[in-house]
TORDRENMAR-637617 format. One line per 4 residues: number of its first residue (from 0); for each residue x, y, z of C-alpha. Coordinates in steps of 0.25 Angstrom, whole numbers, plus 5000, padded with zeros to 4 digits. Example, Ala and Ser with C-alpha at 12.3 -4.5 7.8 and 13.67 -1.06 7.14 Angstrom:
<pts>
0> 5049,4982,5031  5055,4996,5029;
</pts>
This chain:
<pts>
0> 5000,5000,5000  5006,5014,4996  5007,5023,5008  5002,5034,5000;
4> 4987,5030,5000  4979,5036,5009  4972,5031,5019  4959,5034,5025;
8> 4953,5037,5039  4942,5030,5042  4935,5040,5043  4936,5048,5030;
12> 4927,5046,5019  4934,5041,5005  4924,5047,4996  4921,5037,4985;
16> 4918,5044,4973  4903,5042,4973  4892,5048,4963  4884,5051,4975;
20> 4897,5061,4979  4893,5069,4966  4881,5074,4974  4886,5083,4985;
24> 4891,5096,4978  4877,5096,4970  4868,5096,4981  4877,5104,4990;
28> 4880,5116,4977  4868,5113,4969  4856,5107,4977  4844,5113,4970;
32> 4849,5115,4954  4840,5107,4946  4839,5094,4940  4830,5097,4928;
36> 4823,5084,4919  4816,5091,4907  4804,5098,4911  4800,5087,4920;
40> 4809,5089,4933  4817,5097,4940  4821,5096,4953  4836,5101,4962;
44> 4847,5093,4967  4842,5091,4979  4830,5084,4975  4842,5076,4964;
48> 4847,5071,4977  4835,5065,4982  4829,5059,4973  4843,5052,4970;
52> 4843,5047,4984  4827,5043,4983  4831,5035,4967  4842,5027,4976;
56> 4831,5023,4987  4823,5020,4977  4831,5010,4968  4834,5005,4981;
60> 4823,5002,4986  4818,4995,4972  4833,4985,4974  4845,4993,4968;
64> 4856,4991,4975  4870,4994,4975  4877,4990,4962  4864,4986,4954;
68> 4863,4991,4942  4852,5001,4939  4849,5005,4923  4841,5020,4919;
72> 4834,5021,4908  4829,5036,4907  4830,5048,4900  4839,5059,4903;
76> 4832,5063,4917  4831,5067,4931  4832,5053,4933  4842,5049,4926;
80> 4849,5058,4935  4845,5054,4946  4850,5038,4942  4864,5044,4940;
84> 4866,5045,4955  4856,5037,4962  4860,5024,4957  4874,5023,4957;
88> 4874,5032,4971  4865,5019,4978  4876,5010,4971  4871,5005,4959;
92> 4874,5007,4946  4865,5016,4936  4866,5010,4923  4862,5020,4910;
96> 4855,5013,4899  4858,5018,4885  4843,5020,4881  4847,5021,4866;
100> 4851,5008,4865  4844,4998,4857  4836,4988,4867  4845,4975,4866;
104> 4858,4986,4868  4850,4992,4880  4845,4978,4885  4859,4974,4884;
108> 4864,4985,4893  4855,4983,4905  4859,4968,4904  4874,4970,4905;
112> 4873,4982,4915  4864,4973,4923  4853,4981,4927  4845,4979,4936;
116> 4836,4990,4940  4831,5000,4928  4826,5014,4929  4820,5017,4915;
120> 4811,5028,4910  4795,5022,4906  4800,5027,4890  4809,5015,4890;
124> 4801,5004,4898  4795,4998,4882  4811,4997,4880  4811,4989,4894;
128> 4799,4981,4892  4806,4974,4879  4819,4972,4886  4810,4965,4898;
132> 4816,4951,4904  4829,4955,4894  4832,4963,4907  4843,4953,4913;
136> 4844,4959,4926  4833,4972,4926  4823,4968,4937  4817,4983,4941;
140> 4813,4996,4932  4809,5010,4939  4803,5017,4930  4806,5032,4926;
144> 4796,5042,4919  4791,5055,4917  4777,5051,4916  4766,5049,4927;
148> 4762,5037,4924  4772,5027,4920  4768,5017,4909  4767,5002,4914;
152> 4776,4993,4912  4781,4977,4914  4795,4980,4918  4797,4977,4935;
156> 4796,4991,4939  4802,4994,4952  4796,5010,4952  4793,5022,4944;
160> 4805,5031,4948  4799,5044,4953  4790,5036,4964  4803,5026,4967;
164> 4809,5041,4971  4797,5044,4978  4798,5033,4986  4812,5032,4989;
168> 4819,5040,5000  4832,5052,4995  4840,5048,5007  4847,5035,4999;
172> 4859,5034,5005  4870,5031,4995  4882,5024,5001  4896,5025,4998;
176> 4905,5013,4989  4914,5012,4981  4915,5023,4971  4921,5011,4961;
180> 4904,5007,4962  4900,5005,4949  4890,5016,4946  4886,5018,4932;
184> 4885,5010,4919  4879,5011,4905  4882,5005,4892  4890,5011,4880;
188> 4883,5009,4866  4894,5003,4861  4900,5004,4846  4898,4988,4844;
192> 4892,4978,4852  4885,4978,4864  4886,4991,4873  4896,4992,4884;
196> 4893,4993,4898  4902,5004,4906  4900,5007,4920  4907,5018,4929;
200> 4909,5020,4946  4904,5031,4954  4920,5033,4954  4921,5036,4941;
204> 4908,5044,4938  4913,5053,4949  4925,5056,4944  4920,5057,4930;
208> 4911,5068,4935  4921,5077,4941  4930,5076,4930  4920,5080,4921;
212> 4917,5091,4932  4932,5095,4932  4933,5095,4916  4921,5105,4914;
216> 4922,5112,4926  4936,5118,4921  4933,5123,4910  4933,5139,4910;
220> 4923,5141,4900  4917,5130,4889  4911,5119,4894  4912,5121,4907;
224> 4902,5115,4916  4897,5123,4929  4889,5123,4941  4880,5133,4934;
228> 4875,5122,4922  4864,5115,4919  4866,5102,4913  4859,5091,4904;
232> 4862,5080,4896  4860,5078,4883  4866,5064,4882  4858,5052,4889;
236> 4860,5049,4903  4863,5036,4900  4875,5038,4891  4888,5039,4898;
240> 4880,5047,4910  4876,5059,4901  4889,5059,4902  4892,5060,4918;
244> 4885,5074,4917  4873,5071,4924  4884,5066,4937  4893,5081,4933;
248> 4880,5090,4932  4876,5084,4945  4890,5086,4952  4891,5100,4948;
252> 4876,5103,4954  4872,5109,4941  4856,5108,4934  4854,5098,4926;
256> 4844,5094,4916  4839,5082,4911  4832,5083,4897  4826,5066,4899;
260> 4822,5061,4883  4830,5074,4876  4829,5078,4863  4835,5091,4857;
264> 4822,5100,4860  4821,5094,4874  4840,5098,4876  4835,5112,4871;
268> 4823,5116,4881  4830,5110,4893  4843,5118,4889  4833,5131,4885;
272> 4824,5130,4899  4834,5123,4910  4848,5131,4904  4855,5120,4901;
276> 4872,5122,4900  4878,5110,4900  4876,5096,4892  4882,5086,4884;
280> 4878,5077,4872  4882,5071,4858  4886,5077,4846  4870,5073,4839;
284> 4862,5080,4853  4871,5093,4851  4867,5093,4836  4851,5089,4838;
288> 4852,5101,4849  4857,5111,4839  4845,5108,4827  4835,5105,4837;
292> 4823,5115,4834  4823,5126,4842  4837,5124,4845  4840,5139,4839;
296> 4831,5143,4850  4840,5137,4864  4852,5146,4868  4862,5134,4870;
300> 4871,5144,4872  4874,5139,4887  4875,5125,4882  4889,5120,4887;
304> 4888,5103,4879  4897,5094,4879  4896,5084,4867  4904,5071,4865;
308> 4897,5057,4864  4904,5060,4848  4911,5070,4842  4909,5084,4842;
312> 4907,5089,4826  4913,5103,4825  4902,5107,4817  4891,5103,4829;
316> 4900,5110,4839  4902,5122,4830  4886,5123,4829  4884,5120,4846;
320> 4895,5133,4848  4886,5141,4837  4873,5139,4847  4882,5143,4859;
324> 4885,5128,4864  4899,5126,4872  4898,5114,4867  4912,5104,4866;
328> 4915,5090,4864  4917,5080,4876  4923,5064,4875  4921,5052,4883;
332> 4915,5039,4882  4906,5028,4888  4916,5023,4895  4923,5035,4901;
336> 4910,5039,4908  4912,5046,4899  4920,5059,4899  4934,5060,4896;
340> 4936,5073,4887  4929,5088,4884  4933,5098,4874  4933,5110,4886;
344> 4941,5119,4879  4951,5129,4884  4948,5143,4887  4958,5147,4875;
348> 4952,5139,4865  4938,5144,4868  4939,5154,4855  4925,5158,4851;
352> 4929,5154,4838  4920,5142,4834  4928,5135,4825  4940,5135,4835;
356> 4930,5131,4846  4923,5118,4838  4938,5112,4837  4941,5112,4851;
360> 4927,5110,4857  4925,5097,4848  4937,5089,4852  4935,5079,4862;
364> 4943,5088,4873  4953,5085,4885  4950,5074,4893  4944,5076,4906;
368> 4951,5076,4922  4956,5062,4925  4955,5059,4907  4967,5051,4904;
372> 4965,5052,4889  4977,5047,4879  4977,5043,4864  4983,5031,4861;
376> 4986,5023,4848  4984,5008,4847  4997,5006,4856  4989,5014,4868;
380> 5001,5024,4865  4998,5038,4866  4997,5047,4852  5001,5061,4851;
384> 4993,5072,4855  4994,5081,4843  4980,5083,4841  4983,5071,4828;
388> 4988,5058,4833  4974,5049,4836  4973,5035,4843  4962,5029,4854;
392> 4958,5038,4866  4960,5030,4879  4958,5036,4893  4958,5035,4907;
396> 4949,5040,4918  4943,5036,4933  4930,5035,4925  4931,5026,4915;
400> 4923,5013,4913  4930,5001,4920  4926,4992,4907  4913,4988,4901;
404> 4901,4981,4909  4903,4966,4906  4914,4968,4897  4927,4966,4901;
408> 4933,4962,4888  4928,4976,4882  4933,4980,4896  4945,4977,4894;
412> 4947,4982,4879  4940,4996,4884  4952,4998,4894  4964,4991,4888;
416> 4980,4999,4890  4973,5002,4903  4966,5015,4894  4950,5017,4891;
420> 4950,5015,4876  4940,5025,4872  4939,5019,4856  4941,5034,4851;
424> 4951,5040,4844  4957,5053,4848  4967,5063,4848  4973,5074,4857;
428> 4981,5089,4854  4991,5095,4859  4980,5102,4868  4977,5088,4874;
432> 4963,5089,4868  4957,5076,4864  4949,5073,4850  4942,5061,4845;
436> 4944,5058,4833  4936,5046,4833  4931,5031,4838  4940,5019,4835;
440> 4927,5013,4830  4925,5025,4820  4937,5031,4814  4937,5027,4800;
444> 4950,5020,4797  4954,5020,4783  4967,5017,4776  4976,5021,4787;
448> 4969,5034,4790  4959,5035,4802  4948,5044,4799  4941,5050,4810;
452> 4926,5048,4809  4922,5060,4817  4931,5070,4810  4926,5066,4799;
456> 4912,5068,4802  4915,5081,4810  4920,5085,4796  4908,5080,4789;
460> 4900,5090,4799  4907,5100,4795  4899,5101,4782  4887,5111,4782;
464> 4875,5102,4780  4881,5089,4788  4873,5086,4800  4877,5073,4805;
468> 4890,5063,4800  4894,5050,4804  4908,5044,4797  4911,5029,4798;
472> 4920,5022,4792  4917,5009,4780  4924,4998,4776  4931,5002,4763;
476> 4941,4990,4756  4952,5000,4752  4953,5009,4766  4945,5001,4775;
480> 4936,5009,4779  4932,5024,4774  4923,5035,4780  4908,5035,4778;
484> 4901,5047,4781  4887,5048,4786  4880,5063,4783  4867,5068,4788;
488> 4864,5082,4781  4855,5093,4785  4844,5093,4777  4844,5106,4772;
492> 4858,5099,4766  4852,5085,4760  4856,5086,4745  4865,5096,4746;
496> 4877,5089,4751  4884,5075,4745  4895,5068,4746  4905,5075,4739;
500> 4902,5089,4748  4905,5081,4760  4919,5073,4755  4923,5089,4748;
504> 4920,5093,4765  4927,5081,4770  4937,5085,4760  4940,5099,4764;
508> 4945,5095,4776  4955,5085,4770  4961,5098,4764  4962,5105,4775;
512> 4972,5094,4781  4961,5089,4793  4957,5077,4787  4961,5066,4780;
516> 4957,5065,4765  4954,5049,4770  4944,5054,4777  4934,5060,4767;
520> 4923,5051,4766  4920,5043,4751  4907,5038,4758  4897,5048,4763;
524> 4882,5044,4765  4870,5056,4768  4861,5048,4779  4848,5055,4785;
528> 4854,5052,4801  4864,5045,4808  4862,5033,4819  4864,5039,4834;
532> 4870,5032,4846  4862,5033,4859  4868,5044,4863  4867,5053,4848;
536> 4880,5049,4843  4882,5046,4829  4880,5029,4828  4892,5025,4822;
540> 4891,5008,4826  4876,5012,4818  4883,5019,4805  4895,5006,4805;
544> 4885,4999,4804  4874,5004,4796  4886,5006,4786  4896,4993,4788;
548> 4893,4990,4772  4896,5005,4765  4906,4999,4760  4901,4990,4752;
552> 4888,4996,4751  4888,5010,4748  4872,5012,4746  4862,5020,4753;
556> 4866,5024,4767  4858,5013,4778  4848,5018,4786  4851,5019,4801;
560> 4842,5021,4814  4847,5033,4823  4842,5029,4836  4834,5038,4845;
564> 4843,5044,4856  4838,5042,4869;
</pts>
């Protein structure tokens, strides 16, 4: 034993770090800012408090115990807020079910998380009915609404969830374990095969929350988030933890707002009537937030948004910053939690010139407090950071998934040279800030150039009339694989632009020296819209696949279902 370690009077408290522990400063600075869910409730950080402690008792009471696992299925709520702390602070673990996905992928998901209590909204009991004695190990529901009367059902319903709280008393008391207690875990959609389960401690979503605090909290002007914000989400709650923001937002005391089953008009009158100043979502929800009607008619002026989930197109950045958005681009992963970078920019390079502004605020950033981020090429050695040199991102950081639920081969390949393999491809400048280039998955590899799928759509974005572009790469006999670019036109621009007008754009850049000529695209198809992830990314597995013959078979473009987002 090292006779540096410290040792303990018996008497002192070693203060694990405990989700429950992110509740003190909030109800001490901040007890009656509000908690706002659409137009339906509102209520302070006292009563938050409460009702977290009366959720516990009441779970409780129905059989949860410590280290069950209990799954939500809800919209962005009030509620769902409430789970975030209620469940893993009794000692049990709060699973997030991705509602996008399809029935068996979903089914799949509560299986292999092991499930056994499900707290799901009445819009998705039909979906629960059909999965019936699937269930392997779900043998209760409590049943969340916004109705009066809550429709009947066949599932073994424990309790309505506003009368389980009624019931149940607010003085739960939530002991202390071991911070290393699992608390959290949800499912990656995967790129092939079935999704992968992640999971994360109270440990590890503490310290993800105050690095995220520490990040945005020091910057001096853009981005910065504050004590005087008011957030909402506009990522689902159950993707990555809106990406640990509910958990920051809640820490910092500030008001929140939760939009439940959103769409573009619903973001725009919350931000209009509740002052909304800081959120975060994909590249698809900032673009349906700008051409939503009405849109013209919100001052988003205030709007501080994070985006990542994808790249950030200069072109969409360039028209957020038009409307007034401080809007910048973000990196992370499922399986780091999920943040490890943001583009805060320094002070100096705050211009006011757009152009100047789009280049920095679309890289992925610098990494985080406690972000050990390298570049490495296929040896694991680093490459130079010249702002040139591109290999694999690996990272380390206290609050990175241990591995994959049930998977320890794929556990094993996630974390191997003792690195998180993130399976993009990046680089860094001399300023230290990180840009990806692309996924391992995507890049287009042909002859012995690797061409970037996301440069080459941000390119293709570029062009007046384009309004979405997805790049994948086809088998080809002579370069093995070529780009294929997918275009969706305004309409106003159907007909007036062709093939040739985008490869003489793609071209131009050839010529100015900031692309390679390999990269402008023989096959370019006009498609009426573009498969989405769960999440609104782009559905690039759906596009590989949809497209897997081009070519051989250059006809007419297949048709593709883009899937509702939750």
């Amino acid at each position: 034993m090292s006779p540096n370690l410290i040792t303990f009077s018996p008497s002192a408290y070693q203060y694990p770090l405990l989700i429950k522990h992110l509740l003190h400063s909030p109800l001490v600075r901040s007890p009656d800012k509000e908690i706002v869910y659409r137009d339906l409730r509102r209520h302070t950080y006292r009563t938050f408090r409460d009702r977290v402690g009366r959720l516990a008792s009441g779970l409780n009471q129905i059989g949860v115990k410590s280290g069950d696992v209990v799954a939500v299925m809800d919209w962005d709520s009030h509620r769902y807020h409430e789970c975030y702390f209620a469940i893993p602070m009794m000692g049990a673990v709060m699973q997030t079910v991705n509602l996008a996905l399809p029935p068996e992928q979903l089914l799949y998901t509560l299986n292999d998380a092991g499930a056994g209590t499900v707290l799901i909204n009445s819009d998705f009991l039909p979906l629960a009915e059909k999965l019936g004695d699937k269930l392997e190990t779900v043998r209760k529901f409590v049943l969340l609404s916004d109705r009066a009367e809550v429709p009947p059902t066949r599932l073994p319903v424990a309790s309505e969830y506003e009368a389980l709280l009624a019931a149940s008393s607010p003085f739960f008391h939530f002991p202390d374990f071991d911070e290393n207690t699992r608390a959290s875990t949800f499912h990656t959609t995967g790129t092939t095969g079935r999704p992968k389960g992640v999971y994360f401690s109270h440990r590890q979503l503490v310290l993800h929350t105050l690095s995220a605090l520490v990040a945005y909290g020091l910057a001096p002007i853009q981005g910065r988030f504050h004590r005087d914000d008011v957030y909402m989400p506009m990522t689902p709650m159950f993707h990555v933890h809106a990406w640990g923001c509910p958990y920051t937002a809640t820490a910092s005391g500030v008001k929140q707002v939760y939009p439940g089953r959103y769409t573009p008009e619903i973001f725009l009158r919350l931000i209009k009537t509740e002052g909304v100043t800081f959120t975060h979502c994909v590249p698809t929800i900032l673009q349906m937030l700008l051409t939503a009607p009405g849109s013209r008619d919100v001052d988003l002026s205030k709007l501080k948004m994070v985006v990542g989930g994808s790249a950030l197109p200069r072109s969409l950045a360039r028209a957020a910053l038009e409307r007034g958005i401080d809007v910048f681009a973000g990196y992370g992963l499922s399986e780091a939690c999920p943040f490890l970078t943001s583009a805060l920019v320094g002070t100096e390079q705050l211009t006011g010139d757009i152009e100047n502004d789009v280049v920095h605020r679309t890289k992925s950033g610098l990494p985080g407090p406690l972000v050990e981020l390298r570049i490495v090429d296929a040896d694991m050695a680093d490459v130079p950071h010249d702002g040139k040199a591109t290999g694999e991102i690996v990272v380390r950081a206290p609050w990175l998934t241990m591995g994959y639920l049930n998977n320890a081969e794929a556990s094993e390949q996630l974390w191997a040279g003792g690195y998180l393999h993130t399976g993009d491809i990046g680089m860094i400048d001399g300023g230290g800030y990180v840009h990806v280039t692309d996924r391992l998955k995507d890049v287009v590899k042909s002859g012995g150039e690797w061409i970037s799928s996301i440069e080459l759509e941000d390119i293709l974005l570029e062009m007046e009339g384009v309004s979405k572009a997805a790049v994948i790469a086809v088998k080809d006999e002579k370069w093995g694989e070529r780009p294929l670019a997918l275009i969706v036109l305004l309409p106003e621009f159907a007909g007036k632009i062709g093939t040739e007008e985008l490869r003489a754009h793609v071209t131009s850049y050839v010529q100015k020296g900031l692309i390679s000529r390999f990269a402008v695209p023989e096959r370019i198809k006009f498609v009426d819209t573009l498969p989405l992830t769960s999440i609104g990314k782009i559905d690039k597995k759906a596009l590989r696949e949809a497209y897997k013959d081009e070519a051989a078979n250059a006809g007419s473009a297949p048709k593709l279902r883009t899937p509702s987002a939750a």
